[in-house]
LUMRO-136784 format. One record per residue (C-alpha): chain; residue number from 1; x, y, z. Coordinates in steps of 0.25 Angstrom, whole numbers. Layout:
// LUMRO-136784
[site 'A', NUM, [X, Y, Z]]
...
// end
This chain:
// LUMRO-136784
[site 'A', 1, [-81, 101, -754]]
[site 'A', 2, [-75, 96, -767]]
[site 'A', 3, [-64, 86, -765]]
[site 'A', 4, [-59, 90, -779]]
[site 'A', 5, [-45, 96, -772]]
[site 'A', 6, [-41, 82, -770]]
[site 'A', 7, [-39, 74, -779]]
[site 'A', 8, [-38, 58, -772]]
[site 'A', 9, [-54, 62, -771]]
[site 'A', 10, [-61, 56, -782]]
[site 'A', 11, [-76, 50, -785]]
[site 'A', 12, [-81, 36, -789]]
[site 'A', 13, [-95, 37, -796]]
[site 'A', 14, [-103, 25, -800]]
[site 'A', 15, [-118, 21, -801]]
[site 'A', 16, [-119, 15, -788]]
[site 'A', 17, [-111, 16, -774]]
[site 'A', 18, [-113, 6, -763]]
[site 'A', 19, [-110, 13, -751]]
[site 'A', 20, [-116, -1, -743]]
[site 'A', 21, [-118, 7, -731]]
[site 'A', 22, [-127, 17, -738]]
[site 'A', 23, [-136, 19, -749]]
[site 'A', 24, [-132, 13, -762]]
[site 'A', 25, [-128, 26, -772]]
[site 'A', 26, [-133, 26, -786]]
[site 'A', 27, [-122, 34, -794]]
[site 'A', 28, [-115, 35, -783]]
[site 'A', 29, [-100, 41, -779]]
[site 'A', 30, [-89, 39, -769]]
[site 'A', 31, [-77, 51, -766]]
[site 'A', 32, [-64, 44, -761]]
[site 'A', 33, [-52, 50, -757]]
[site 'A', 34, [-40, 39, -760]]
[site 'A', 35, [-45, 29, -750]]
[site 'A', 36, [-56, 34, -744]]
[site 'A', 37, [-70, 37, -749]]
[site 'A', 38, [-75, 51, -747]]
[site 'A', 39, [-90, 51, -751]]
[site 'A', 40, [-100, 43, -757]]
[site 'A', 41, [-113, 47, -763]]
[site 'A', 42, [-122, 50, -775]]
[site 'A', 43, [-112, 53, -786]]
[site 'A', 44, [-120, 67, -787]]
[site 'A', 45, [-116, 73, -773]]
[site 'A', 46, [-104, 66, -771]]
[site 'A', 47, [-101, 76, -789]]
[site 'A', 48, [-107, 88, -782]]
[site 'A', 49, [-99, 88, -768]]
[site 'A', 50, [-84, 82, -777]]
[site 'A', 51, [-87, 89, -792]]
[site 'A', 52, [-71, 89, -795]]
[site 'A', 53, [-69, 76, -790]]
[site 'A', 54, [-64, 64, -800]]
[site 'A', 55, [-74, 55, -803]]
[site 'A', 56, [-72, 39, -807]]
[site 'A', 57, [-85, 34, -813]]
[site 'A', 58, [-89, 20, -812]]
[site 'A', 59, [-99, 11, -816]]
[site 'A', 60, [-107, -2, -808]]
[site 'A', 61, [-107, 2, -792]]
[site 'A', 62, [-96, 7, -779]]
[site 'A', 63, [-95, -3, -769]]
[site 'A', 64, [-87, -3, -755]]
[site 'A', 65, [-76, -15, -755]]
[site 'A', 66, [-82, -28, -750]]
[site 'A', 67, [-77, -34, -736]]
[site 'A', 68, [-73, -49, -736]]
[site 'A', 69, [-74, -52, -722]]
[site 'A', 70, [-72, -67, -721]]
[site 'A', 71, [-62, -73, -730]]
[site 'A', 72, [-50, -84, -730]]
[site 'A', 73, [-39, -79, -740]]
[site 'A', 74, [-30, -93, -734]]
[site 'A', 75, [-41, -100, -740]]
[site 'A', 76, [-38, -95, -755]]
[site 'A', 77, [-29, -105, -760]]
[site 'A', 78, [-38, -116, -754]]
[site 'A', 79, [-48, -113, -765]]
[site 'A', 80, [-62, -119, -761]]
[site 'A', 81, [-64, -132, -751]]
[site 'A', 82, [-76, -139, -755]]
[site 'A', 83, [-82, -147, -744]]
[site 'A', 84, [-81, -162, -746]]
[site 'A', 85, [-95, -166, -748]]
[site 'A', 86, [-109, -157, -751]]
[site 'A', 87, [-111, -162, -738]]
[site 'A', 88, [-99, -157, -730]]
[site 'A', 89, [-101, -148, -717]]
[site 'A', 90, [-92, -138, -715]]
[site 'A', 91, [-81, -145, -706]]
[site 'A', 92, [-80, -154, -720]]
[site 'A', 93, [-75, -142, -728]]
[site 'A', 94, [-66, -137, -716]]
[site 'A', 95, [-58, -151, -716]]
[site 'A', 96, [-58, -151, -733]]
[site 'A', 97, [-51, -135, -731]]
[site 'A', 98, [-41, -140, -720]]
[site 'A', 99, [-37, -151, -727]]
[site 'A', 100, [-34, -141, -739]]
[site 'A', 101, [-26, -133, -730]]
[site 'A', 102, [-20, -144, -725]]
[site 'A', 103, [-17, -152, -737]]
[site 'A', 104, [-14, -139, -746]]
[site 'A', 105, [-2, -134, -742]]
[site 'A', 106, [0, -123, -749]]
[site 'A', 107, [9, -111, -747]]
[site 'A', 108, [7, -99, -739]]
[site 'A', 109, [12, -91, -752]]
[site 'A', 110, [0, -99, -760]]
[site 'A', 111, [-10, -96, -747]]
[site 'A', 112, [-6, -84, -750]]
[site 'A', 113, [-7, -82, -764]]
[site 'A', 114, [-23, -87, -764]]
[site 'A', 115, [-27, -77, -753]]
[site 'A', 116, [-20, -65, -761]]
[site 'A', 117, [-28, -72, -773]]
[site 'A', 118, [-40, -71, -765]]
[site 'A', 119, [-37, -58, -759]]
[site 'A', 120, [-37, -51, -772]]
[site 'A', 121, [-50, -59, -777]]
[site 'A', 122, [-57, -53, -766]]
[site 'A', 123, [-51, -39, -768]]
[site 'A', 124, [-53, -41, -780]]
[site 'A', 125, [-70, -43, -778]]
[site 'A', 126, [-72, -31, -771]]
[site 'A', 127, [-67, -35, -757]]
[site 'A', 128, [-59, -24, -750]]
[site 'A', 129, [-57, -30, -737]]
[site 'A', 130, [-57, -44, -731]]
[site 'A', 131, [-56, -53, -718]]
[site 'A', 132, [-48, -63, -722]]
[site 'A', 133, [-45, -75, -712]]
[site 'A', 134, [-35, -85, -711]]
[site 'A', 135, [-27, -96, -704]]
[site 'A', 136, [-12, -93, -711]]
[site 'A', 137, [-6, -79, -713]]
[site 'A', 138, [-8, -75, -727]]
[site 'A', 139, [-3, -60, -725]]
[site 'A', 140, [-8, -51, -732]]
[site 'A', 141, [-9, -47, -748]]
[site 'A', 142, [-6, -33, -752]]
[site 'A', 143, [-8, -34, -766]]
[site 'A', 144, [-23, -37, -761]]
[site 'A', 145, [-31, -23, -759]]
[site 'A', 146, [-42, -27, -750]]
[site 'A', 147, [-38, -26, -737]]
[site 'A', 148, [-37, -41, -728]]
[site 'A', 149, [-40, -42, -715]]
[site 'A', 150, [-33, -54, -711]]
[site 'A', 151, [-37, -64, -698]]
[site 'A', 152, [-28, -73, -695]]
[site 'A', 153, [-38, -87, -690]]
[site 'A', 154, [-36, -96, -679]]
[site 'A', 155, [-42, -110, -677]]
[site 'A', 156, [-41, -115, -662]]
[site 'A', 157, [-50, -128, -662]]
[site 'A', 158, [-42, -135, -651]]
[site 'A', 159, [-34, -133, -638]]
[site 'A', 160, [-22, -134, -647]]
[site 'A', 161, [-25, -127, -658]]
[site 'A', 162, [-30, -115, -648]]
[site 'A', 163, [-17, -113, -642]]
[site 'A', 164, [-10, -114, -654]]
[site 'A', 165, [-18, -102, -659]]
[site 'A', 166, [-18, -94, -648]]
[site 'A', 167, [-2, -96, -648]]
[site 'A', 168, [-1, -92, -663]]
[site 'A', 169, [-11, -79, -661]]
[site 'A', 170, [1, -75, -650]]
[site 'A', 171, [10, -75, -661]]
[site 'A', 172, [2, -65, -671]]
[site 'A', 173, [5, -50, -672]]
[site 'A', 174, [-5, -41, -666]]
[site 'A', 175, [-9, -38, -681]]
[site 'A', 176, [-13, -52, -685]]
[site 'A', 177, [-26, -53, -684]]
[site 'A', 178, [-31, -67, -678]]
[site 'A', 179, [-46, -74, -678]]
[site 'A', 180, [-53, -86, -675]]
[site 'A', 181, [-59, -97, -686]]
[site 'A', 182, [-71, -102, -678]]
[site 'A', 183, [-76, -105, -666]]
[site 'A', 184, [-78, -121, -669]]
[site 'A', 185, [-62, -118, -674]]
[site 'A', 186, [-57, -110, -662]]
[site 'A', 187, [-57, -113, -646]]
[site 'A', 188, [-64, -103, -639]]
[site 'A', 189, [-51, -99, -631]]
[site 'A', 190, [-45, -96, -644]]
[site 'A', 191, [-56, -87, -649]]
[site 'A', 192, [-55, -80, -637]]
[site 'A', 193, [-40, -78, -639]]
[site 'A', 194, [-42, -72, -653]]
[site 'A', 195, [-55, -63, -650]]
[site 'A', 196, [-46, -57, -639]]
[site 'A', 197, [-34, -53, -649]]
[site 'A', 198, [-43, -49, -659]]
[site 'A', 199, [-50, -41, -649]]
[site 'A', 200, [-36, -35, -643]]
[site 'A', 201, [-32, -32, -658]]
[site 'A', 202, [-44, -27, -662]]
[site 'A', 203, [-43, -37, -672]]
[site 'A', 204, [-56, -43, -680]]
[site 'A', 205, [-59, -57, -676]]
[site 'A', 206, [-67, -66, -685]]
[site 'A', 207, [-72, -82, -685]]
[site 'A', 208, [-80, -91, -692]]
[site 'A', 209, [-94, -90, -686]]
[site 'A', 210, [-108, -101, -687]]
[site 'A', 211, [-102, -106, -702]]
[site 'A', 212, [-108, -119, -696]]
[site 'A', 213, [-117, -126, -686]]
[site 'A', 214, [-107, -135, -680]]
[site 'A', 215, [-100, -123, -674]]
[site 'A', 216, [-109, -124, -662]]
[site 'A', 217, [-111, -139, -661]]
[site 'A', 218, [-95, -138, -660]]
[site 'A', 219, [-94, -127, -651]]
[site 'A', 220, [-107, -131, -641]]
[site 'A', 221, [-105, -148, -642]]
[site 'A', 222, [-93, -150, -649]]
[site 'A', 223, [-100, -157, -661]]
[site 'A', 224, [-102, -155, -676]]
[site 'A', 225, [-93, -154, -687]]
[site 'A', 226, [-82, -144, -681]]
[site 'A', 227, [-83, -154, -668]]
[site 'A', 228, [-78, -165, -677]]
[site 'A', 229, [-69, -158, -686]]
[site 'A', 230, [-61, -153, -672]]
[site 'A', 231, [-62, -166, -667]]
[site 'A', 232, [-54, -172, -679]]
[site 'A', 233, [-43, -160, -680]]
[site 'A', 234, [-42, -157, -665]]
[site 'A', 235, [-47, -169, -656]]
[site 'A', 236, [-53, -168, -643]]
[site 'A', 237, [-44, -154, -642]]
[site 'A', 238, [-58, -144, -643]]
[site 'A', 239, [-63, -134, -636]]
[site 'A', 240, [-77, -137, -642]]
[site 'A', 241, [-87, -137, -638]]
[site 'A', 242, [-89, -125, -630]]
[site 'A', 243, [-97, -127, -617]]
[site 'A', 244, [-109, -118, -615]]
[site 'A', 245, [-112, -114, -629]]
[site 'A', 246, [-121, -122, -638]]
[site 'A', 247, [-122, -124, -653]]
[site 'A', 248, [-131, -110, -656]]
[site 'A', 249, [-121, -100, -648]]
[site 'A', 250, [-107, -102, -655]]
[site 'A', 251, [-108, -86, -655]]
[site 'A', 252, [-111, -85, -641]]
[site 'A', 253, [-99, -93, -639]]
[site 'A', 254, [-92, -81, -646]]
[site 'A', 255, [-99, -72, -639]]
[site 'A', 256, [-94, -77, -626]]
[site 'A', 257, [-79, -78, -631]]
[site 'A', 258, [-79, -64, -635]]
[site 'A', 259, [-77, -66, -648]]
[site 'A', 260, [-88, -58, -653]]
[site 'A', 261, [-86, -43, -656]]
[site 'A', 262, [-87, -31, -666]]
[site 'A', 263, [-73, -36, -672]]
[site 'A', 264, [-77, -50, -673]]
[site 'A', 265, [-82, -55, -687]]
[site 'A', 266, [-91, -68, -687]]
[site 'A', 267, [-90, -77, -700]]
[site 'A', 268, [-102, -85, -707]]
[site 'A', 269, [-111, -84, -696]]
[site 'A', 270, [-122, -95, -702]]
[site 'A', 271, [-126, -100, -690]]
[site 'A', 272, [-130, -90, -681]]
[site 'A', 273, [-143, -89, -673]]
[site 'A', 274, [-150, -75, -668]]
[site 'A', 275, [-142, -75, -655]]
[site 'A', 276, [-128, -76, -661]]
[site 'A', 277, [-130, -65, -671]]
[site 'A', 278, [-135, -57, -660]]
[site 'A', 279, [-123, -60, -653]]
[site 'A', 280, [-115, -57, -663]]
[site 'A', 281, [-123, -43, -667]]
[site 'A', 282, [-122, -39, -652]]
[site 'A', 283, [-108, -42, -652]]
[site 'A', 284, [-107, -34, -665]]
[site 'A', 285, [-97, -44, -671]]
[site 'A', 286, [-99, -47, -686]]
[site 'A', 287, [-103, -56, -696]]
[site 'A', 288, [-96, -62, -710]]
[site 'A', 289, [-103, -71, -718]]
[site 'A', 290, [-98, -80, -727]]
[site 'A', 291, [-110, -86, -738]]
[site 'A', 292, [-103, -91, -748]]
[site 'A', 293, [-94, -100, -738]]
[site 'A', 294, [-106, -104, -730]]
[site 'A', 295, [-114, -110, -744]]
[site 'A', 296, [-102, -115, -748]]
[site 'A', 297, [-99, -123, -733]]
[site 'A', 298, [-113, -125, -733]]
[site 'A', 299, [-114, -118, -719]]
[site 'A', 300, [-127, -111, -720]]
[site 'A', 301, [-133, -97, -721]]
[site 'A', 302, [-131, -84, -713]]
[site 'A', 303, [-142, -78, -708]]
[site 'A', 304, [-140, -66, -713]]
[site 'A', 305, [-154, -59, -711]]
[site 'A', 306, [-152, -62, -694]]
[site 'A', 307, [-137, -56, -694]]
[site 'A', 308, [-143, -43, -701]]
[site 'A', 309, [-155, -43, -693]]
[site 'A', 310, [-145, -43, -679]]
[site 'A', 311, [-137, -31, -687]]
[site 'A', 312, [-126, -37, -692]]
[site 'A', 313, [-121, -37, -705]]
[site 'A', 314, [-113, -47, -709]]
[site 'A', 315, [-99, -45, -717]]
[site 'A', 316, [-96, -55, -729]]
[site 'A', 317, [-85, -65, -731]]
[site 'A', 318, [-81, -74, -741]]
[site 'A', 319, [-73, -84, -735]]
[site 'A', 320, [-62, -92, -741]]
[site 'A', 321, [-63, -98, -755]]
[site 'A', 322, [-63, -111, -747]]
[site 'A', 323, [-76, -110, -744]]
[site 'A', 324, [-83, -100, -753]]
[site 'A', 325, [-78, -101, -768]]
[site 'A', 326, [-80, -87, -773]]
[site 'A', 327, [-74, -79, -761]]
[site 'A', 328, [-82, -67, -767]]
[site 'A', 329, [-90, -58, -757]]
[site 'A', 330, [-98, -54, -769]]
[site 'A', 331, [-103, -70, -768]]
[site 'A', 332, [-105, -69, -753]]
[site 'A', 333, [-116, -57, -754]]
[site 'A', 334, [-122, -63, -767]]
[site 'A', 335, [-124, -76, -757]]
[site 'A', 336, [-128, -70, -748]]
[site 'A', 337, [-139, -61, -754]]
[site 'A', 338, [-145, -74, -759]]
[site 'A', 339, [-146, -80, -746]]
[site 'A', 340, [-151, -69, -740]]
[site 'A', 341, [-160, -62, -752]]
[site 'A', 342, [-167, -54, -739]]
[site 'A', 343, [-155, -48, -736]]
[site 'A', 344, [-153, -36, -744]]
[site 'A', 345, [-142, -33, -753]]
[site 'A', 346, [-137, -21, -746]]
[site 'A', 347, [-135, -28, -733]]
[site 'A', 348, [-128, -40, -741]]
[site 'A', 349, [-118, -29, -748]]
[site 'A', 350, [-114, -23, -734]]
[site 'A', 351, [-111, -36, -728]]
[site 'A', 352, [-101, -36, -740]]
[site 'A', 353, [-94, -23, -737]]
[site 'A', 354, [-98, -16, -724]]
[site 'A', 355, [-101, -29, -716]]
[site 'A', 356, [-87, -33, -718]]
[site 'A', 357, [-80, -19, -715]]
[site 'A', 358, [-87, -18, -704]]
[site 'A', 359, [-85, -33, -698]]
[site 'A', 360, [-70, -31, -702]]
[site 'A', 361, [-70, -16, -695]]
[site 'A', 362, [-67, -9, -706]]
[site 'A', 363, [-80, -2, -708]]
[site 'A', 364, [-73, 13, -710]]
[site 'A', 365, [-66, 8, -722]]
[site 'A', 366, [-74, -1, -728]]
[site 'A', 367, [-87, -6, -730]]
[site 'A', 368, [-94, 4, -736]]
[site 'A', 369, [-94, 17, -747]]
[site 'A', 370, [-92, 29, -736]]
[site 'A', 371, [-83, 40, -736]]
[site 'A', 372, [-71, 37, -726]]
[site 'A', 373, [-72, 22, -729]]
[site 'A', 374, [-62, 16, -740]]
[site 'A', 375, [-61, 20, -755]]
[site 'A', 376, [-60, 6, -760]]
[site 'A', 377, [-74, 3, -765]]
[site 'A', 378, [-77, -5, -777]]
[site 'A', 379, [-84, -4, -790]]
[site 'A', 380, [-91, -15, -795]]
[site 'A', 381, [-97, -16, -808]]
[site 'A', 382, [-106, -27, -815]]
[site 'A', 383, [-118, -28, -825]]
[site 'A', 384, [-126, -31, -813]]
[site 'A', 385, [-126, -17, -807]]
[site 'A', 386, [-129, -11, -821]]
[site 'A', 387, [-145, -9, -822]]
[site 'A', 388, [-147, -10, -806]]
[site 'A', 389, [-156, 3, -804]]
[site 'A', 390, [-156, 2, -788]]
[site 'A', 391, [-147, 1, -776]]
[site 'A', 392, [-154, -11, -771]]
[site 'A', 393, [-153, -17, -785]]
[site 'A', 394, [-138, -14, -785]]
[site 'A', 395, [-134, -21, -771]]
[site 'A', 396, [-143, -34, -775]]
[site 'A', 397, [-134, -36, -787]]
[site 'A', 398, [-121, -31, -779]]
[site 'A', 399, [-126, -42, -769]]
[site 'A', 400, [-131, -53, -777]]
[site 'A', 401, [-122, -52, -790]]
[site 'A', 402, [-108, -56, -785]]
[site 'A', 403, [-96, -51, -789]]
[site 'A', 404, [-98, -39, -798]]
[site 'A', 405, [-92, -39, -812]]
[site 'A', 406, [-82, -28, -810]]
[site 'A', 407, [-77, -24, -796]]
[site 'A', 408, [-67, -12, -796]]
[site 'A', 409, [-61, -6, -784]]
[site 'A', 410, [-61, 8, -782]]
// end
């Protein structure tokens, strides 16, 4: 049936349309309605089935909007914490940012002022939606298109500190959403605290996850770098370690908190043996990763290949600039493609869009080119996509070229 009676119906045409979760189209077309796309397919059934409709032609390829699911927007007007030495471990950075923080001082209106910066930067690469995670209530920027999922991030590595959470979370409306940093940052009585009002809420729950071996010496023997770097801010007022776990089953701690779930979102995940990402696939929880940040802190490498083989395909996140220089998702899946050349191109590209929708719960609207999902899409052009004479070749350059020359949104 012809949709030529109404006119919001309109077609985008261009050489290639990336539906992400189904073959890649060459001169392909999508119909949208307003805000919702209609169809997508080859541009010659899509002009036999819709002749009247209007028709915008464009060159260089149709993309769905990216997902940013890990990022600090707070962080912005910090710009980049270098470790102190080439030697540093990550406690070293963690100090060298709180003492910014600390020392800083700046303004809520300047905080403020760099995460809207930032916001628009990202909307600005192709990002359509984010998970954005911080300790200070930034509220929210309405001149920024992409949508902003915003947690709110406690830290509860004490006794002390873990009551005066739980007495600020009693204080939030329903509608703020609350998480946890980590689990060498935050009691176990306090994670329980927050899964459970997260789970009440429906409400996603996400936490820093394996970004660094001494995560488990902490937990299991109360040693290691996170050991000493508590001991200096909080004395003998621990928690850690945790009796009955040992230095290879931080998830299984989880696991036995109840903090793993199909709403939880587990970030950086490095070091993670075959038993914690079955636990994690069984629990259907998801995964974000983070490369830039992890070469950047010098953390490692994720294995990517085990996480796919288990069945879960991770979502991708930048970070804050604090730790990752470019905050530019394109970066993260070109990294990520080099570290894991094995690992094709397509899976990369969906760990960018529908591994993030779906980690975030917004898979109907995002994610993917499919008819009832959102009409926001991009198209990006750059001399790179010009002489490619295949769909494979197409998503290697997408995947491995960075940020393309022109990206437009539709």
């Amino acid at each position: 049936m012809s949709l030529s009676s109404k006119p919001p119906f309109r077609i985008y045409r261009a050489p290639w349309v990336v539906p992400v979760t189904s073959q890649v189209l060459f001169d392909g077309a999508i119909v949208v309605d307003n805000e919702t796309i209609v169809a997508v397919g080859a541009y010659s059934d899509i002009s036999r089935l819709h002749p009247d409709l209007s028709v915008t032609v464009c060159s260089g390829g149709l993309l769905p909007a990216l997902v940013n699911c890990h990022i600090h927007l707070e962080l912005s007007v910090y710009g980049v914490i270098y470790p102190p030495t080439q030697t540093s471990n990550m406690c070293d950075w963690i100090k060298v940012l709180l003492q910014a923080r600390e020392q800083a001082n700046f303004s809520l209106d300047e905080i403020r002022a760099a995460a809207k910066k930032m916001a628009q930067t990202q909307y600005d690469s192709g990002i359509g939606l984010m998970l954005d995670t911080g300790n200070i209530d930034i509220g929210t920027f309405d001149s920024c298109p992409s949508e902003i999922y915003s947690l709110y991030e406690m830290l509860g590595p004490s006794k002390a500190a873990t009551q005066k959470a739980i007495e600020t979370i009693e204080h939030f409306s329903a509608e703020q959403s609350v998480t946890a940093h980590a689990p060498y940052s935050t009691s176990p009585n306090l994670l329980k605290v927050i899964k459970k009002r997260c789970r009440n809420q429906e409400q996603l729950f996400s936490i820093h996850l394996a970004e660094n071996l001494d995560e488990g010496l902490l937990l299991s023997k109360g040693e290691g770098c996170f050991a000493r770097f508590l001991q200096d801010r909080t004395g003998s007022d621990s928690p850690f370690p945790i009796p009955g776990i040992d230095s290879s089953t931080v998830v299984e701690y989880l696991q036995r908190l109840g903090i793993l779930d199909s709403k939880t979102i587990c970030v950086h995940c490095i070091h993670l043996n075959d038993e914690e990402i079955k636990i994690i696939a069984d629990a259907e929880a998801h995964v974000c990763l983070c490369p830039g940040s992890n070469k950047f802190l010098s953390v490692g490498t994720v294995r990517l290949q085990a996480l796919l083989d288990h069945g879960i395909l991770p979502a991708l996140g930048t970070d804050s600039i604090a730790s990752n220089p470019s905050v530019d998702l394109w970066q993260e899946m070109a990294l990520l493609r080099k570290e894991h050349p094995a690992v094709s191109p397509g899976s990369i590209l969906s760990m960018a869009t529908i591994g993030g929708a779906r980690a975030m719960g917004r898979a109907n609207d995002y994610g993917s080119l499919e008819a009832g999902k959102t009409a926001r899409f991009l198209n990006i052009q750059d001399q790179e996509y010009e002489d490619v004479e295949s769909s494979e070749q197409l998503l290697e350059r997408l995947t491995i070229s960075g940020k393309p020359e022109s990206v437009k949104w539709l």
